[in-house]
C-alpha positions in Angstrom: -68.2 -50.3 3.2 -66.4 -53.7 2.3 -65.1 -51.9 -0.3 -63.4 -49.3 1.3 -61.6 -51.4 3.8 -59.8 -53.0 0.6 -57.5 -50.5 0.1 -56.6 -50.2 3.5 -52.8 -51.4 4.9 -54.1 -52.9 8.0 -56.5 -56.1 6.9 -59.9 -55.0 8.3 -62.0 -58.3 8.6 -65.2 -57.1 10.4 -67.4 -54.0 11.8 -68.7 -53.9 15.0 -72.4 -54.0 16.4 -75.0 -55.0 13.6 -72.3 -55.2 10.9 -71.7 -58.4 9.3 -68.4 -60.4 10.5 -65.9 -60.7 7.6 -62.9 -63.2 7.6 -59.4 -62.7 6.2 -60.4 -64.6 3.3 -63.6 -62.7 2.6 -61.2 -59.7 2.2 -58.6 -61.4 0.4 -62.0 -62.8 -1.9 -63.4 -59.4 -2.2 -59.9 -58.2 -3.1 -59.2 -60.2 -6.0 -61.9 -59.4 -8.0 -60.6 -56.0 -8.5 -56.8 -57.6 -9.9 -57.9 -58.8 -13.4 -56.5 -61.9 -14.7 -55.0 -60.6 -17.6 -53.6 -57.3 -17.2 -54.8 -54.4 -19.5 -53.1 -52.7 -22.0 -52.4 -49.1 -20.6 -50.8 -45.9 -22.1 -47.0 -46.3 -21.6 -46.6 -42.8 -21.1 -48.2 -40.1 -18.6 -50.6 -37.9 -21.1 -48.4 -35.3 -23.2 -50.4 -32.4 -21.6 -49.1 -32.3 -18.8 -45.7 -31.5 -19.7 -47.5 -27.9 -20.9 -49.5 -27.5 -17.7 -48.4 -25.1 -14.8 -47.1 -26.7 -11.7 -49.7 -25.9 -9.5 -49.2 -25.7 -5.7 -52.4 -27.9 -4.5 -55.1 -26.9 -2.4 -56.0 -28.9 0.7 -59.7 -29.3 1.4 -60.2 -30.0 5.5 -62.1 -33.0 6.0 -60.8 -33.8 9.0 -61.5 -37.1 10.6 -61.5 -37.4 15.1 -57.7 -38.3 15.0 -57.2 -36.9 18.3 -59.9 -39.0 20.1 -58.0 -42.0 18.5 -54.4 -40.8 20.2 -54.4 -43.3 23.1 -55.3 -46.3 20.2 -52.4 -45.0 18.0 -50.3 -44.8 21.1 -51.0 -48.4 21.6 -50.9 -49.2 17.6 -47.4 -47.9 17.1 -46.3 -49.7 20.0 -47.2 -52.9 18.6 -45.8 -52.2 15.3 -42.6 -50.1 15.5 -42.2 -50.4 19.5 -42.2 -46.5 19.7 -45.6 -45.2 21.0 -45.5 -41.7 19.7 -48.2 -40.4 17.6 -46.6 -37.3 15.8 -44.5 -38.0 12.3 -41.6 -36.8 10.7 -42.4 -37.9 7.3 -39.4 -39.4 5.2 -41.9 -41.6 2.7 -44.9 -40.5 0.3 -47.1 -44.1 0.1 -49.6 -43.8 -2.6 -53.1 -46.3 -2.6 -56.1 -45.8 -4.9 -59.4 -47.0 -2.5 -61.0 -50.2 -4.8 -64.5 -48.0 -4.6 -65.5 -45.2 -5.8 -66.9 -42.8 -3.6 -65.2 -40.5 -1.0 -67.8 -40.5 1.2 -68.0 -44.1 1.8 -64.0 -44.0 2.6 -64.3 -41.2 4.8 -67.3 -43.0 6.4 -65.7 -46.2 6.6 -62.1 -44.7 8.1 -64.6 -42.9 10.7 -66.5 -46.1 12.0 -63.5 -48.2 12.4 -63.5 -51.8 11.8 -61.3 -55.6 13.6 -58.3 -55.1 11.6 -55.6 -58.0 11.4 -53.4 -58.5 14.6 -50.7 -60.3 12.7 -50.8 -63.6 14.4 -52.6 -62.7 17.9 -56.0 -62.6 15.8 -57.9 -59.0 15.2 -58.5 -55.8 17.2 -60.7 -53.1 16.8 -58.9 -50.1 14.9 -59.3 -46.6 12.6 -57.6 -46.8 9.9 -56.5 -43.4 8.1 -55.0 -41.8 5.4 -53.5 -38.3 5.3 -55.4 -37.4 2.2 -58.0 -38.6 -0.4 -57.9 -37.4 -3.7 -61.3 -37.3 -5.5 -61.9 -38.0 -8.9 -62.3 -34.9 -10.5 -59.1 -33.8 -8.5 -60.1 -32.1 -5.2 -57.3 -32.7 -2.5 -59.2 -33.5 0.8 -57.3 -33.5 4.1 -58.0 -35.8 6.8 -55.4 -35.4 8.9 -52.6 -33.2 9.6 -49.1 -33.8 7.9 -47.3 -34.0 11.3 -50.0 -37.2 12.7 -48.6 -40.8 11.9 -51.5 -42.4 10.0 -52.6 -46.3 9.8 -52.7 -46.3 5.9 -49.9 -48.9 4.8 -48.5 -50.7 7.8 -44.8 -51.6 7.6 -44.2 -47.8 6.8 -47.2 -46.1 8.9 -44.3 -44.7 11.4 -42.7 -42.7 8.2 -45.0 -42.1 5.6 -47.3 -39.5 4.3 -50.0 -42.0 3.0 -51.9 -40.6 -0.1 -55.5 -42.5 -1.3 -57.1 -42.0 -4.6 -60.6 -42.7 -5.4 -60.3 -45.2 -8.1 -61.7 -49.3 -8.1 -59.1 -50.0 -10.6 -55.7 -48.8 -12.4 -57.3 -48.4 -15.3 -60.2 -46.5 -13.4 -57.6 -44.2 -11.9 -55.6 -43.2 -15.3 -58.6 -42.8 -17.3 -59.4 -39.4 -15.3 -56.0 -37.3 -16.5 -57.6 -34.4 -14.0 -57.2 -36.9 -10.6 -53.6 -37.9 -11.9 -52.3 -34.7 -12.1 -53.8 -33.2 -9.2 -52.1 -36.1 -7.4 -48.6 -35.2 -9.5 -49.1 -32.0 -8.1 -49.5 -33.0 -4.4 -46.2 -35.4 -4.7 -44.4 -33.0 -6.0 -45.3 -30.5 -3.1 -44.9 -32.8 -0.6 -41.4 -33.6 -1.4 -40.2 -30.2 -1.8 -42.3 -29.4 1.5 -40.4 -32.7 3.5 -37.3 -32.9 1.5 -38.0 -35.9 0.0 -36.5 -37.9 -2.6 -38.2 -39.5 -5.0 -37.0 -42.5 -3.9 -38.8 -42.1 -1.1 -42.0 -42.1 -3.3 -43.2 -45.6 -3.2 -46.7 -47.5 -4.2 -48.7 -49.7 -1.6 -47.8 -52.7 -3.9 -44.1 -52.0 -3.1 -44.7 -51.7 0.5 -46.2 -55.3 0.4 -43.5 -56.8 -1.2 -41.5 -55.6 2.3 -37.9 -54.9 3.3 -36.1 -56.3 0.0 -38.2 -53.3 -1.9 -38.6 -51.0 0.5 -36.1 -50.6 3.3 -37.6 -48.8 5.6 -40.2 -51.5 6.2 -41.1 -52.4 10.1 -43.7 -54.5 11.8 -42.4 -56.0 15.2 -46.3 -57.5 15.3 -45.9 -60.0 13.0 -43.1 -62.7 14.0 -44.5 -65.2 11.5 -44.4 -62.4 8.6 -41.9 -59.8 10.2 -40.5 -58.2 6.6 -43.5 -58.2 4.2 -47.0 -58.9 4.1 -48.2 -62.1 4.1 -48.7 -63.3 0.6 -52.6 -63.7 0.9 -52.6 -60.5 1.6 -50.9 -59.1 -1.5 -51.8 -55.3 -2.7 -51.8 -53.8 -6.4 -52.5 -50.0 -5.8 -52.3 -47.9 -7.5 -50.4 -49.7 -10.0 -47.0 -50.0 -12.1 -48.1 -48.4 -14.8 -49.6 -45.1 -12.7 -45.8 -45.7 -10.6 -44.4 -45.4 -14.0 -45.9 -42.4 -14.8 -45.7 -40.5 -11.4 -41.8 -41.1 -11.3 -41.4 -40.4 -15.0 -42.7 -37.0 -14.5 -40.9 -36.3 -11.3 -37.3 -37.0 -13.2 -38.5 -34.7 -16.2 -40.3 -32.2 -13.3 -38.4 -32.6 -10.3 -39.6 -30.4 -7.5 -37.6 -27.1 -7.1 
């Protein structure tokens, strides 16, 4: 489940009971062999078919993980992070993350078990982390929480964005399956129209890690060494500025009505 926890906004660096301890730098280790060195050469364009295909309205599969057991840890989570305990979200950001392995299950099974999770500079504490949906390689939409329930996906925007993971280990992995893209399309674009929200307001996990001078709305009161961004050890490349490229591409040509 090492994997999994890669793709995650809050830095999980070990599992409880008979798991192994991870450090920071094991993460940040484990991380980097997923960034190549040299980056490929990818399609410059989203594929051509889609500018043919219906705009679907997705479906949403339940798969819903025990959010509300976790409500007094979320309480306490959002505390520490945007000093405003509430749980419930009024989403004004769509963050998208692909999940660095490539099976649902394990994600699902790794967001359900928990993990010690960075605590800025106070050390670690034992969290869930969470994503509103995970999109599967061949397409299917699978809901894990509700729309209205702040998630731990991306921290710096957890406390306004609809976080969005896609089961990919790579960019390249992600836009070689043109099904999984544009059922992902598809959700952004309902999303927005179903939130009123710009595309803008559409931003990559990459961007949130780069903090407050890409995207504004970027908090983390936890943090007073590294209040505006991530630290830069703890750099993220989902899903990609090429996969960005496309997404926002289409929404200009197909913006949602």
């Amino acid at each position: 489940m090492r994997m999994a926890a890669l793709a995650c906004a809050v830095l999980c660096v070990g599992l409880a009971g008979a798991q192994p301890v991870y450090t920071n730098s094991d993460v940040s280790s484990m991380k980097a062999r997923y960034v190549p060195r040299v980056a490929p050469k990818l399609p410059a364009r989203y594929p051509s078919e889609f500018d043919s295909r219906p705009r679907e309205k997705p479906k949403y599969v339940p798969w819903m993980l025990p959010y509300q057991e976790w409500t007094e840890e979320y309480r306490a989570y959002f505390q520490r992070h945007a000093h405003d305990p509430k749980v419930e979200l009024q989403p004004t950001l769509i963050c998208m993350h692909y999940t660095v392995t490539d099976d649902a299950q394990a994600v699902w099974n790794g967001f359900h078990r928990g993990c010690y999770m960075s605590n800025g500079n106070k050390g670690s504490i034992f969290g869930h982390v969470s994503t509103h949906l995970i999109i599967d390689k061949d397409g299917t939409v699978y809901q894990l929480l509700p729309f209205n329930r702040r998630c731990t996906g991306a921290y710096g925007v957890n406390h306004k964005a609809i976080s969005i993971e896609m089961i990919a280990t790579t960019e390249p992995d992600l836009l070689s399956r043109a099904q999984q893209v544009w059922s992902s399309f598809c959700v952004v674009r309902d999303l927005m129209k179903r939130y009123n929200i710009g595309p803008q307001s559409v931003i990559a996990h990459y961007e949130v890690s780069q903090g407050v001078s890409v995207v504004p709305d970027y908090l983390d009161y936890n943090d007073p060494d590294c209040p505006d961004r991530y630290p830069a050890k703890y750099f993220r490349s989902d899903p990609g500025p090429t996969y960005m490229s496309w997404l926002r591409s289409y929404l200009q040509k197909f913006p949602p009505q």
